[in-house]
C-alpha positions as a LaTeX table, in Angstrom:
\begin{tabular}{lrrr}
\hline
Residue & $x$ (\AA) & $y$ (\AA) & $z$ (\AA) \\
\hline
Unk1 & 45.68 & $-36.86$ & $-13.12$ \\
Unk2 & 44.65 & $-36.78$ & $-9.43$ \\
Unk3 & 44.01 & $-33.67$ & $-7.04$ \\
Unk4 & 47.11 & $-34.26$ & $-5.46$ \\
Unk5 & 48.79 & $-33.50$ & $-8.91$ \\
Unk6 & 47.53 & $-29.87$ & $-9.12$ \\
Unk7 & 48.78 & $-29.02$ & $-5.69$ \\
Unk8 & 52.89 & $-27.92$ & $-6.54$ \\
Unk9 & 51.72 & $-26.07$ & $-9.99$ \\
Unk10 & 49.09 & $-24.52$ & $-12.07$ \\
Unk11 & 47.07 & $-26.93$ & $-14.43$ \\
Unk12 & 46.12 & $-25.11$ & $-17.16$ \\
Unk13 & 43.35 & $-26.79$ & $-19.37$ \\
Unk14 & 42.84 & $-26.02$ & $-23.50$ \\
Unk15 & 40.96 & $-27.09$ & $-26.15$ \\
Unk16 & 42.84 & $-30.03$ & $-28.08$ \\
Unk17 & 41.50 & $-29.11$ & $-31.47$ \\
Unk18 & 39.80 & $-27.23$ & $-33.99$ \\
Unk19 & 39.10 & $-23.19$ & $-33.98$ \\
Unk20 & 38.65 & $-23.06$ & $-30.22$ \\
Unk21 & 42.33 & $-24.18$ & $-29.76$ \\
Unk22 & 43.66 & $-22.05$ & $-32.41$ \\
Unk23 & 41.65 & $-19.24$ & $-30.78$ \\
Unk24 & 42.95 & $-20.25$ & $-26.62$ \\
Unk25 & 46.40 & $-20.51$ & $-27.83$ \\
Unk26 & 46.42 & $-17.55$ & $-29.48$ \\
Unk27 & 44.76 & $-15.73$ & $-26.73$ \\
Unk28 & 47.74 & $-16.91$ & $-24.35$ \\
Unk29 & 50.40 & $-15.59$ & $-27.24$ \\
Unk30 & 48.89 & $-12.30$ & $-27.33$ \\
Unk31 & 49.60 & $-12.10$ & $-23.25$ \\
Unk32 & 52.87 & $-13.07$ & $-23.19$ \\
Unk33 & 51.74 & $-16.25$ & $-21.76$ \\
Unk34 & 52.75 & $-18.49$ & $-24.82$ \\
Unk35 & 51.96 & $-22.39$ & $-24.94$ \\
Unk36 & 54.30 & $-24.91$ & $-26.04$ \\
Unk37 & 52.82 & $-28.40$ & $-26.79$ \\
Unk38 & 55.32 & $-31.43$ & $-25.57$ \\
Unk39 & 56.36 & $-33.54$ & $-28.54$ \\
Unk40 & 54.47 & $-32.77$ & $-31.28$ \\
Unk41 & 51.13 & $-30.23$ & $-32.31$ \\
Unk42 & 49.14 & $-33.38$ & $-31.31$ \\
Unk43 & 50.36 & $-33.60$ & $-28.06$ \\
Unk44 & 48.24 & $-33.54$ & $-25.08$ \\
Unk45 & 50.64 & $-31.92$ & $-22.52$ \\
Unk46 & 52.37 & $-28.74$ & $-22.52$ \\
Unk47 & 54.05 & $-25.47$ & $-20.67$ \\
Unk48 & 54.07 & $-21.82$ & $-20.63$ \\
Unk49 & 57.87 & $-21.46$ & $-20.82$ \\
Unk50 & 57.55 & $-17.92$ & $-19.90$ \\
Unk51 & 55.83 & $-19.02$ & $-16.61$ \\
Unk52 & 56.88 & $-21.28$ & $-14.24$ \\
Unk53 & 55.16 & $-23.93$ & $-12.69$ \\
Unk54 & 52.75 & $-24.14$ & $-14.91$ \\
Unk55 & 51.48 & $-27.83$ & $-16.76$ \\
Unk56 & 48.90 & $-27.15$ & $-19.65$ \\
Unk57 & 46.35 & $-30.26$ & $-20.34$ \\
Unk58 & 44.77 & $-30.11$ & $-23.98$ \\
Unk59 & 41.55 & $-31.62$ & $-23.79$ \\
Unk60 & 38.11 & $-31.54$ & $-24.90$ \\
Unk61 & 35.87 & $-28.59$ & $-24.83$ \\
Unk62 & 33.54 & $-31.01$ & $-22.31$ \\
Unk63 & 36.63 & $-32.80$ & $-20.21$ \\
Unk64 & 37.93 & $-29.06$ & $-19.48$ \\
Unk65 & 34.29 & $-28.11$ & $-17.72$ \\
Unk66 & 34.21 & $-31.39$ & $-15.93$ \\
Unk67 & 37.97 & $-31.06$ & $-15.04$ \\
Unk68 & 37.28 & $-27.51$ & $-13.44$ \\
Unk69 & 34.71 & $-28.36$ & $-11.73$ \\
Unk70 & 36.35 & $-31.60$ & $-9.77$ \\
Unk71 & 39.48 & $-29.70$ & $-9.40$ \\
Unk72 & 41.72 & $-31.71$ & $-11.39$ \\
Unk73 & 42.41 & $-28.05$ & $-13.35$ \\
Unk74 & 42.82 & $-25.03$ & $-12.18$ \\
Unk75 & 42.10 & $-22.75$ & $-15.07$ \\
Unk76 & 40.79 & $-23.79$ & $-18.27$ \\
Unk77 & 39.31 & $-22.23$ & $-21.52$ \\
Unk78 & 35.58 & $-23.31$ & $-22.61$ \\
Unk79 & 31.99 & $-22.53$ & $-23.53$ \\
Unk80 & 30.03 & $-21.09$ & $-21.12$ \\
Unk81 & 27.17 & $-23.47$ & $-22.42$ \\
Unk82 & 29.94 & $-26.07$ & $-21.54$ \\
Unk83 & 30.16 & $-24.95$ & $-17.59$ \\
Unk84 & 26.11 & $-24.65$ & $-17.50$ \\
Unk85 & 25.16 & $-28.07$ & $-18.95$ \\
Unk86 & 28.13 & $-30.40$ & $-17.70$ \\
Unk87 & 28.03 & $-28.53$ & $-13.56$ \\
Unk88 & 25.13 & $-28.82$ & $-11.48$ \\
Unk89 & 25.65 & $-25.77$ & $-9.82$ \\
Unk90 & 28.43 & $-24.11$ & $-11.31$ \\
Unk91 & 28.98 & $-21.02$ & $-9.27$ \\
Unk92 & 29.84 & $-23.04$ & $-6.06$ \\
Unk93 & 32.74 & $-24.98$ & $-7.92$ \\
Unk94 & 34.00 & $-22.42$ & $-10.71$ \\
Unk95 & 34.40 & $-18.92$ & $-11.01$ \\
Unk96 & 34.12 & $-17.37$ & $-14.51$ \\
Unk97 & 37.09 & $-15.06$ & $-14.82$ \\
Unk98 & 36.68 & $-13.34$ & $-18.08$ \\
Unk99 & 34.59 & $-13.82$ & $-21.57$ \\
Unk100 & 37.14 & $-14.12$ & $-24.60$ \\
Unk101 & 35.44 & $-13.00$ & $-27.16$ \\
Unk102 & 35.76 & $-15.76$ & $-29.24$ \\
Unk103 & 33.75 & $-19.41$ & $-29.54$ \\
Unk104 & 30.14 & $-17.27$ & $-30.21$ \\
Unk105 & 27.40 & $-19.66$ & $-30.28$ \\
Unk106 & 23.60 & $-19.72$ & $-29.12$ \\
Unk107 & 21.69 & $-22.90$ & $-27.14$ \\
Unk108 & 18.62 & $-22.33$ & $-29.18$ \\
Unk109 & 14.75 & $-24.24$ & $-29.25$ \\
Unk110 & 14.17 & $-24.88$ & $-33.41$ \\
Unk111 & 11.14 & $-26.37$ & $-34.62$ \\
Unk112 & 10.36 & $-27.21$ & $-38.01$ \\
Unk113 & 9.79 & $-24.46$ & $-40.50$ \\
Unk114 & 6.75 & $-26.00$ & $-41.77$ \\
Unk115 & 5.43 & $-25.38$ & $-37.55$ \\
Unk116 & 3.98 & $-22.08$ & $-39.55$ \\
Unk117 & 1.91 & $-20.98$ & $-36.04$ \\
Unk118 & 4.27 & $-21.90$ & $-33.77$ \\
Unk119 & 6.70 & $-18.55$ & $-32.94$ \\
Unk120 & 7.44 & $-18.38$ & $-29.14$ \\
Unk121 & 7.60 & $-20.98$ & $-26.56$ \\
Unk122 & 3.99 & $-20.84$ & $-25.37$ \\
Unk123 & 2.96 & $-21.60$ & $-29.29$ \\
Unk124 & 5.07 & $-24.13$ & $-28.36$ \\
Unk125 & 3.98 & $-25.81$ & $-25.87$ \\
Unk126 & 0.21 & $-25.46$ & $-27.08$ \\
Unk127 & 1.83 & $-27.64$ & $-29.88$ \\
Unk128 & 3.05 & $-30.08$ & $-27.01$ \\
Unk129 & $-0.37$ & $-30.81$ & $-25.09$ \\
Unk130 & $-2.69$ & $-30.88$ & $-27.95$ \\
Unk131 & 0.20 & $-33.65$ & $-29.79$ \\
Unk132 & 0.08 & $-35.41$ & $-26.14$ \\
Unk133 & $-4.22$ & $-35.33$ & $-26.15$ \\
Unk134 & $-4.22$ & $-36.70$ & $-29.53$ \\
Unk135 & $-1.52$ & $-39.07$ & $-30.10$ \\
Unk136 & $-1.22$ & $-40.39$ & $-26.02$ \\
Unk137 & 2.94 & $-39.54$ & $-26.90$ \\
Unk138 & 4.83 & $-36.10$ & $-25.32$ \\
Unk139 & 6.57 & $-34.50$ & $-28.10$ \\
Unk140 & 9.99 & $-35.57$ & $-28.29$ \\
Unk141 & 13.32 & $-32.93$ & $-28.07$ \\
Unk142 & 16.17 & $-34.04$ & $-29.23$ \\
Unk143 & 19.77 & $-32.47$ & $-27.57$ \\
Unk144 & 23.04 & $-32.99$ & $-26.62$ \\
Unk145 & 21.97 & $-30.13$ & $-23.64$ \\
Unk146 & 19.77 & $-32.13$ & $-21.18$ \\
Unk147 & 20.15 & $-29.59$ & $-17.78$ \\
Unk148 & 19.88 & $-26.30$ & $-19.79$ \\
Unk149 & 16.79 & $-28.04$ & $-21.53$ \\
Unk150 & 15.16 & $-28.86$ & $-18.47$ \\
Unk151 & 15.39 & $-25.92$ & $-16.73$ \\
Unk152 & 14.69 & $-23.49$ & $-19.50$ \\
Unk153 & 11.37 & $-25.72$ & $-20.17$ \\
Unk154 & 10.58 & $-25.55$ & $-16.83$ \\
Unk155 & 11.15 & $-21.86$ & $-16.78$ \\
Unk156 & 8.37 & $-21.21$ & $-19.14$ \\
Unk157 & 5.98 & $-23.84$ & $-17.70$ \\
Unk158 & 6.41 & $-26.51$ & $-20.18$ \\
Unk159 & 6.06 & $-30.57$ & $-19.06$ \\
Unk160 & 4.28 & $-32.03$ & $-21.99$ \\
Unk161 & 7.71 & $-33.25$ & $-23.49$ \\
Unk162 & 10.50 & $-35.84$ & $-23.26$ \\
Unk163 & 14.08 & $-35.35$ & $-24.36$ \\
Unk164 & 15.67 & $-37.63$ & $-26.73$ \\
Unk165 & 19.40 & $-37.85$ & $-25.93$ \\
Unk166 & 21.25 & $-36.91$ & $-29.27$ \\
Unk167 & 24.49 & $-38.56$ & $-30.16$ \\
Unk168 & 25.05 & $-37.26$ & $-33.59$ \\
Unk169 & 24.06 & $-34.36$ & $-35.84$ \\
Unk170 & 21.05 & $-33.08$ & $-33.70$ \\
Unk171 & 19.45 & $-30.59$ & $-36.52$ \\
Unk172 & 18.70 & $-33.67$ & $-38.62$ \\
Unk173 & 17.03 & $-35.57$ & $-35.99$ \\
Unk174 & 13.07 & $-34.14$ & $-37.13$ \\
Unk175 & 13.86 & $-34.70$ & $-40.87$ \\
Unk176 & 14.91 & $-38.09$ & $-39.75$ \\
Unk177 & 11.36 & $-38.92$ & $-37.53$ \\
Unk178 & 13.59 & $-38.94$ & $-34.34$ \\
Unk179 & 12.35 & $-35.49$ & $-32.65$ \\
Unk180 & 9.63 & $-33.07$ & $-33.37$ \\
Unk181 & 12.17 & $-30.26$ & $-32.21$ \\
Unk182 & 15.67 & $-29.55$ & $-30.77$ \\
Unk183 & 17.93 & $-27.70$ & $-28.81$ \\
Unk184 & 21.24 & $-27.22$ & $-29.96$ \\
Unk185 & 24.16 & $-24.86$ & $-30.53$ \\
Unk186 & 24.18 & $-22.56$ & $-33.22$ \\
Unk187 & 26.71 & $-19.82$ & $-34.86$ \\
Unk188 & 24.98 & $-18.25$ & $-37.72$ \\
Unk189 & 21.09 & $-20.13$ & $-37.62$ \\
Unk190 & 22.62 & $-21.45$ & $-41.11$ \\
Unk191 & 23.02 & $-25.27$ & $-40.51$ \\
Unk192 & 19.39 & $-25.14$ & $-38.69$ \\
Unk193 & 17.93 & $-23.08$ & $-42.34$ \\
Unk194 & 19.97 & $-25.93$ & $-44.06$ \\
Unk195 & 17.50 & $-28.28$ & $-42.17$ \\
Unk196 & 14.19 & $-26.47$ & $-42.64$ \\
Unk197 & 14.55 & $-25.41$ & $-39.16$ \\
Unk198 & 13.58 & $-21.88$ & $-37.09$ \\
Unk199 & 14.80 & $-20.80$ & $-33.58$ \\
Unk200 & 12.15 & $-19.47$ & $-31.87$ \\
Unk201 & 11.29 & $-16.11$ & $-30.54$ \\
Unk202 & 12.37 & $-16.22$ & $-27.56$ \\
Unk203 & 14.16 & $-19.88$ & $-28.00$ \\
Unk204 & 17.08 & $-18.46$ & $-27.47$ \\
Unk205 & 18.58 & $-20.02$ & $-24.04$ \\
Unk206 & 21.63 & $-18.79$ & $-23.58$ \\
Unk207 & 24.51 & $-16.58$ & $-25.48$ \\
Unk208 & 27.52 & $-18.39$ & $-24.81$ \\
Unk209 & 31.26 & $-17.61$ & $-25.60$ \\
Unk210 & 34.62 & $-19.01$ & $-24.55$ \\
Unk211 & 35.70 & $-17.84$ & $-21.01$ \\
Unk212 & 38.72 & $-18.27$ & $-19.17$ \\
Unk213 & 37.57 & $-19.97$ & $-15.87$ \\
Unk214 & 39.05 & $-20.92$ & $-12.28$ \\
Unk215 & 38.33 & $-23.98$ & $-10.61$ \\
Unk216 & 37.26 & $-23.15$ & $-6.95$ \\
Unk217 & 37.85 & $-26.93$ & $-5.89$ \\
Unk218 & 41.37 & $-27.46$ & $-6.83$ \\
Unk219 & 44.55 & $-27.24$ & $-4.87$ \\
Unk220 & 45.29 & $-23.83$ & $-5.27$ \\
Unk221 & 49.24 & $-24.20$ & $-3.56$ \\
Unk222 & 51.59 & $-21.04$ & $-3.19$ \\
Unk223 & 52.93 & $-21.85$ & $-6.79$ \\
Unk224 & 49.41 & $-22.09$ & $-8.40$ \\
Unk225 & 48.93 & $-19.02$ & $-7.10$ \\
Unk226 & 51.90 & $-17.27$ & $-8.37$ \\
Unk227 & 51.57 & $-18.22$ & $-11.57$ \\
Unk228 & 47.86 & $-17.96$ & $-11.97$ \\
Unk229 & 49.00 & $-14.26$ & $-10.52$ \\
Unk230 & 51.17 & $-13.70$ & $-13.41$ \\
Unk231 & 48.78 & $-15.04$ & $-16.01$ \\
Unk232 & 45.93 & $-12.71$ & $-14.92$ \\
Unk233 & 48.37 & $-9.63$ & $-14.54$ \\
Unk234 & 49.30 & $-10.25$ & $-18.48$ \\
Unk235 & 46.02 & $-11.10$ & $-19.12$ \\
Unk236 & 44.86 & $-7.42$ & $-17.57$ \\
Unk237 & 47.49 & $-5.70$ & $-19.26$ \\
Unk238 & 46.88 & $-6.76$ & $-22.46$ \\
Unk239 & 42.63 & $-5.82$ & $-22.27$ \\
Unk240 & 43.35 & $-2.24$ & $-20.73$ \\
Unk241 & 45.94 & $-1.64$ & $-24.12$ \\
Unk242 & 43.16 & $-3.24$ & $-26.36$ \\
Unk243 & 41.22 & $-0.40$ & $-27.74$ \\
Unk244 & 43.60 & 2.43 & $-26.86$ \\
Unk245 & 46.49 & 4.09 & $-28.63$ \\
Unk246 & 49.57 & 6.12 & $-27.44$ \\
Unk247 & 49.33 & 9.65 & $-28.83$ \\
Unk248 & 52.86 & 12.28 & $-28.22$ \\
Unk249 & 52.56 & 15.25 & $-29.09$ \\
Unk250 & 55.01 & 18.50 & $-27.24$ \\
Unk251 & 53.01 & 20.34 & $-24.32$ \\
Unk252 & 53.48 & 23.47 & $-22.63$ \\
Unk253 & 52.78 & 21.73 & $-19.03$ \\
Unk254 & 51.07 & 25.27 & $-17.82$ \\
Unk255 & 48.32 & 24.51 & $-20.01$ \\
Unk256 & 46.15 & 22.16 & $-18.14$ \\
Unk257 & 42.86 & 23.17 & $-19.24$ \\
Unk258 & 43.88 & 21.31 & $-22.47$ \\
Unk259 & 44.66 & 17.84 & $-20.65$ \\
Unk260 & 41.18 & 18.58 & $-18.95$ \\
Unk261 & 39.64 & 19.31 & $-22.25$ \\
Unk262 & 40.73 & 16.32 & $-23.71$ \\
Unk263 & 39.64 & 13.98 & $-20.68$ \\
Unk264 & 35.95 & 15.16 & $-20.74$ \\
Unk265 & 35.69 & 15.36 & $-24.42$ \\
Unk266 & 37.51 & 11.97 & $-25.69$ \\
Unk267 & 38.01 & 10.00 & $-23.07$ \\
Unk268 & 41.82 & 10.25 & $-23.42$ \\
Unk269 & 44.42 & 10.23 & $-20.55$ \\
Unk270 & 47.87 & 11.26 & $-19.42$ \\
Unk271 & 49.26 & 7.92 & $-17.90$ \\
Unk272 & 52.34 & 9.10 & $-16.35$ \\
Unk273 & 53.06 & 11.77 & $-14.26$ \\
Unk274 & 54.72 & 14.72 & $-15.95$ \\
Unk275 & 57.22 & 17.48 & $-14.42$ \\
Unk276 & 54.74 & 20.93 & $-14.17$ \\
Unk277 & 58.35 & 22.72 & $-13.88$ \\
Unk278 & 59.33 & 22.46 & $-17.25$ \\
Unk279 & 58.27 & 24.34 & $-19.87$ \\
Unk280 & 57.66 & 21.93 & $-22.56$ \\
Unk281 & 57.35 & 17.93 & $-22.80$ \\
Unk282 & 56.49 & 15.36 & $-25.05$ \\
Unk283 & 53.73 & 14.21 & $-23.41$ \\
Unk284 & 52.13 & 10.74 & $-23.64$ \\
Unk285 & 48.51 & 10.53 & $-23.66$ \\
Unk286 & 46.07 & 7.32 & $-23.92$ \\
Unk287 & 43.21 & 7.81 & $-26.33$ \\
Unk288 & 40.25 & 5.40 & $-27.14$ \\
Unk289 & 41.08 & 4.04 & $-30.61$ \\
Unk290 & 37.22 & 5.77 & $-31.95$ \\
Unk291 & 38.57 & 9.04 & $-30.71$ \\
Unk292 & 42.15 & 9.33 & $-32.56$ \\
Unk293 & 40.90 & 11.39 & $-35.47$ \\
Unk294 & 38.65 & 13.81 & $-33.49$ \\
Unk295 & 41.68 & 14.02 & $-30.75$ \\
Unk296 & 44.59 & 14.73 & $-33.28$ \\
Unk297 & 42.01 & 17.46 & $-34.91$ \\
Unk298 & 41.79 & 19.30 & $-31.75$ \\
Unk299 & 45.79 & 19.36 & $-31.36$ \\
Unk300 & 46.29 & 21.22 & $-34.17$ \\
Unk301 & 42.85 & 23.14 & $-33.36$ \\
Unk302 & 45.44 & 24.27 & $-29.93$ \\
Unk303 & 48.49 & 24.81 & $-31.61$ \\
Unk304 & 49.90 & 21.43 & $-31.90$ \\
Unk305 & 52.26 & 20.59 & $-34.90$ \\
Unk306 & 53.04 & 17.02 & $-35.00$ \\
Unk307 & 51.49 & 14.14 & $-33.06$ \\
Unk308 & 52.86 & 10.54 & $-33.08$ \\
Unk309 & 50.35 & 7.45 & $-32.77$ \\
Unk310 & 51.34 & 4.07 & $-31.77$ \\
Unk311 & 49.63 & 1.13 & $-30.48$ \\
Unk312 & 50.99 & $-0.20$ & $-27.02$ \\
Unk313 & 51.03 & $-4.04$ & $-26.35$ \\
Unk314 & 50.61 & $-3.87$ & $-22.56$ \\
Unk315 & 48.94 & $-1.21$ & $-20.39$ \\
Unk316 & 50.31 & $-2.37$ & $-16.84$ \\
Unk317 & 48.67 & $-0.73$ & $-13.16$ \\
Unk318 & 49.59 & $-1.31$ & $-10.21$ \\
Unk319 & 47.11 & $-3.97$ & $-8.48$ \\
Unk320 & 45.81 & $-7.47$ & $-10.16$ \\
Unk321 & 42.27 & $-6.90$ & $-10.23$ \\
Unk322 & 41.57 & $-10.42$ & $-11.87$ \\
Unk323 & 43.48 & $-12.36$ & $-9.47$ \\
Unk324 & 41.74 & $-10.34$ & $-6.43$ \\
Unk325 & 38.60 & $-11.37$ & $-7.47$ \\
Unk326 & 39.90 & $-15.14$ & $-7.51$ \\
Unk327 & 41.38 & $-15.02$ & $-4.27$ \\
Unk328 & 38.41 & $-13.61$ & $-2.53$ \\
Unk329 & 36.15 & $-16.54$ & $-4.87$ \\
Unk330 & 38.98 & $-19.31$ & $-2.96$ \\
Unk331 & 38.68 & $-17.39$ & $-0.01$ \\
Unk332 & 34.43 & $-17.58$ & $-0.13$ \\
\hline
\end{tabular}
């Protein structure tokens, strides 16, 4: 695929297996923006049929960074750990749209649990120069995550080191004389405990999670645009309904000092305009999901008699905040 290729539509890059696909596709389905693979589920091409011009690439977690960041994909689904390690300077060539909430993981510094003295990174690197007086050797890291490495060392003033590039299972390289330490991803710190390994104090490098990100060097054509446009809008609409339900309940519209009541105490809304002619409506009103017990309570605490909950799939507003912010990124 070639830069050219991106100009006429949107490129849309996901994971090609394992949770993080499950996890992108399903975050398209829940926007209305659902993806259907060509051929088969192990297919490497697909479409959003309910958006057009739009040609998904399933790829690896790595391939989508590297793809964003040479334009050959206009937005893709990865690690932020992903974008850091695999783009020099990734805010000049991406822009990170929105954090998922899935794909959790931590770029951690472990050392051996048996390192009983050695808790922070400047234990650490005491450990490095007195191993580099005595034994004429830097202490060896073993990652997959070479740039974050680097510059974290150098962030806390450590040189007395060399990295060991790591091609397999990483936590096993000090059990297997390879490495005195690592940096690598972790979930739950269980697979490190598994290996008699702790993450340091303040080892912890960076808290990634899957984000939706745009490339800044692609072709972004009128069509791209659209239909990143539409993909944002749903995207919006779905994170302003997440959290909130739709209460109705009948108002007497002269009583305002209930609506304002309800807006400084819970939080909750009255999304649509209402006529203050009337005498009664059955008003809508958007109420943090926290907040639905303590809300209803102080309906019937005003008179109220019956109030109907429901939970609304989209929350839609005028404007496309999401896509702003990506046009003015294109434009900068």
């Amino acid at each position: 695929m070639t830069r050219q290729d991106t100009e006429d539509r949107l490129i849309v890059a996901v994971p090609s297996k394992g949770r993080l696909q499950e996890d992108a596709l399903a975050f398209f389905k829940q926007a209305g923006c659902a993806i259907k693979q060509a051929g088969s589920s192990r297919g490497y091409v697909g479409r959003m049929p309910g958006v057009a011009d739009v040609e998904v690439a399933f790829l690896s977690a790595s391939e989508i960074a590297g793809s964003l960041g040479a334009g050959r994909a206009h937005l893709g689904i990865t690690g932020e750990d992903l974008i850091r390690e695999k783009l020099p300077e990734p805010e000049n060539v991406v822009h990170m749209i929105k954090p998922l909430g899935f794909g959790h993981a931590d770029v951690v510094v472990a050392v051996p649990q048996s390192w009983i003295d050695v808790r922070t990174m400047a234990d650490f690197d005491d450990v490095a120069i007195a191993y580099h007086a005595r034994r004429g050797e830097r202490v060896r890291i073993a990652t997959k995550y070479l740039r974050l490495t680097r510059n974290f060392f150098a962030e806390h003033g450590l040189a007395d080191y060399r990295i060991v590039e790591s091609a397999g299972a990483t936590e096993g390289a000090p059990a297997g004389g390879t490495a005195e330490a690592i940096v690598d991803i972790t979930s739950t710190g269980a697979t490190l405990r598994a290996n008699n390994l702790k993450i340091l104090d303040d080892g912890v490098m960076l808290r990634s999670e899957a984000n939706l990100v745009a490339s800044r060097t692609a072709e972004w054509g009128p069509k791209a645009r659209a239909a990143a446009a539409q993909i944002l809008e749903m995207i919006e609409a779905v994170s302003r309904a997440r959290g909130v339900v739709e209460m109705r309940f009948l108002h007497d519209v002269s009583d305002k000092a209930l609506l304002d009541d309800l807006a400084q105490r819970f939080g909750a809304r009255v999304p649509f305009p209402y006529d203050e002619d009337g005498a009664r409506v059955a008003l809508i009103l958007h109420v943090p999901e926290p907040r639905v017990h303590d809300v209803v309570s102080h309906l019937y605490a005003n008179g109220k008699d019956a109030v109907t909950v429901t939970e609304p799939r989209y929350i839609f507003q005028r404007g496309n905040p999401l896509m702003t912010e990506l046009e003015d990124r294109l434009a900068g």
